[in-house]
N, C-alpha and C positions, 0 to 999 in steps of 0.2 A: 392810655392805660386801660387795661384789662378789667372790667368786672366781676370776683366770681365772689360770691357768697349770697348779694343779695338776693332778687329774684331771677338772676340768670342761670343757676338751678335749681331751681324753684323744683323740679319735676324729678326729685330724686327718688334711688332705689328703696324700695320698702322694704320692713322689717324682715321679712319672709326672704328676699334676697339675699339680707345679710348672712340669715340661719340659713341657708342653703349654701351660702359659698363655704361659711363657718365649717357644716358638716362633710360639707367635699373636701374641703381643709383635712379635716382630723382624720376622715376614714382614707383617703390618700395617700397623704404623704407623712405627718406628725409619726405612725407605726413604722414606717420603712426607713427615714433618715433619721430618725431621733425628734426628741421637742428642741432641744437646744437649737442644732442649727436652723431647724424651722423658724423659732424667733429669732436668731440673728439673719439670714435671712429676709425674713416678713419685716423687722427694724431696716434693715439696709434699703428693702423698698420703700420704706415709709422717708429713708431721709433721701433715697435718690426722687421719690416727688415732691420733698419739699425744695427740693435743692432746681429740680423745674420748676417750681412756683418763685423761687427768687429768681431765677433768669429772667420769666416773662414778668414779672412786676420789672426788672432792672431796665425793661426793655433789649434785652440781649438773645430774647428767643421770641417766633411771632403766637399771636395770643391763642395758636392753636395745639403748642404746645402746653398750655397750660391746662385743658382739659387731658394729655395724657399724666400731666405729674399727679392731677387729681384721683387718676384710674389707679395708678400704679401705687400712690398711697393708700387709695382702698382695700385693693388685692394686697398687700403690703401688712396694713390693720390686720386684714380679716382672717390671714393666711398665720399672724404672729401675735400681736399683742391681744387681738380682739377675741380669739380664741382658746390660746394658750394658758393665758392667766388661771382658767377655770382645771389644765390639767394639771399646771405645777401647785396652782391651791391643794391639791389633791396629792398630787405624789411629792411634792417638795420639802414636808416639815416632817420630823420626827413623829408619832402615834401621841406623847404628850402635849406635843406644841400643835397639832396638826388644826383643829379648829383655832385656837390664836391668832395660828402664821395664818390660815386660808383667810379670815377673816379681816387681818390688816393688808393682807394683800391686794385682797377684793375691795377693800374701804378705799386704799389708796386709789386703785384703778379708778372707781367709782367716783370717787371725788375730782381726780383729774379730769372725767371725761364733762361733769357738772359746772367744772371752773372754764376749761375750752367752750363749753356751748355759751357759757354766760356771756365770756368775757372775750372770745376771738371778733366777734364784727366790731365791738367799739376797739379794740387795740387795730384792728386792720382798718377802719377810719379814721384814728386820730395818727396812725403812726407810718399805714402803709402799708402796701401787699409784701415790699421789700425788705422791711425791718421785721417784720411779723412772722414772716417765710421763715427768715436768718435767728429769729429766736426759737421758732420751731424745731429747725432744721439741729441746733443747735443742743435744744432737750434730746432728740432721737437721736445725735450721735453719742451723747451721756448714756441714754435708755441700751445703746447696745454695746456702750463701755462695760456698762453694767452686768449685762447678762452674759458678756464673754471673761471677764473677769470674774464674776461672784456665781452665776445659775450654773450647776451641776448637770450634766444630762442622764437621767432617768431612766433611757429608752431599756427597755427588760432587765430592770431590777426590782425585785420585789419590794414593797414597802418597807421590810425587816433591815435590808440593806442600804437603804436611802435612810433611813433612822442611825444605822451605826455610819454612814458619812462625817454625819451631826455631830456623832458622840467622840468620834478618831479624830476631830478636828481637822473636817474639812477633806479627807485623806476617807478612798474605799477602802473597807473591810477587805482580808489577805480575801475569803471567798471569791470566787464566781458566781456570778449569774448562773451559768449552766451547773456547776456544783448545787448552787439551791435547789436549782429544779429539780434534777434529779434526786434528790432527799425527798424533795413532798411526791414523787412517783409513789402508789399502793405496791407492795412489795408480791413478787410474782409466787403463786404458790405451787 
């Protein structure tokens, strides 16, 4: 059986690589596809490396794939959830809820990631790479239940229109995006 957590990556990527994949993230791809699919997307990678971390713990894949489920859960984080959270805080709530929403969203994130660091090497000791994988695996296909049923995509609508999402229950404003724009154009004289 495979070891990964304790010191067999000991020699992992630092801070600075995170913020650097993050920003190649955002200035990339996030503007051109949208945020939504980005984090469904960035989720599906997160569960296709958990889903190789339950193989090689099952003993069903050899232990060198489990260094790529690791990779591809990173790229996966960094590309979705570990980035994104920060632009739906922002563009996701109405102008009255906006610091609320941003703020329980970011507590939540924050907390999850405070409970994982605590609390994943004693459940992967007492219970195993394969049980621990399988309940992982099993949160991020919830997390991308979620964001394809409930998260709105954003991509070039102005604030004023992700507010009336909110207010229409759930349902865009008859506007367009390019209707708005062209309203805030300075008028030609």
């Amino acid at each position: 059986m495979p070891v990964w957590g304790g010191t067999a990556f000991a020699s992992r990527p630092t801070p600075a690589h995170h913020v650097a994949a993050r920003s190649t993230s955002c200035a990339m791809v996030i503007d051109r596809i949208g945020r939504r699919p980005a984090l469904l997307t960035g989720t599906a990678l997160m569960a296709a490396g958990h889903a190789l971390m339950v193989a090689v713990f099952a003993d069903t894949l050899p232990e060198a794939a489990g260094f790529a489920g690791l990779t591809v859960f990173t790229i996966g984080f960094n590309a979705g959830f570990g980035s994104l959270v920060w632009i739906f805080a922002a563009e996701g709530f109405p102008g009255h809820l906006r610091s609320v929403g941003a703020s329980a969203m970011l507590l939540t994130n924050l907390t999850t990631n405070l409970l994982i660091a605590q609390f994943f090497l004693g459940l992967l000791t007492a219970a195993g790479g394969t049980i621990t994988y399988l309940l992982m695996l099993a949160i991020t296909i919830a997390a991308w239940l979620f964001v394809f049923f409930l998260a709105p995509e954003t991509k070039n609508r102005p604030l004023e229109e992700v507010q009336g999402y909110w207010e229409n229950g759930r349902s865009w404003p008859a506007s367009t995006p390019l209707k708005i724009h062209l309203d805030r154009l300075p008028a030609k004289e």
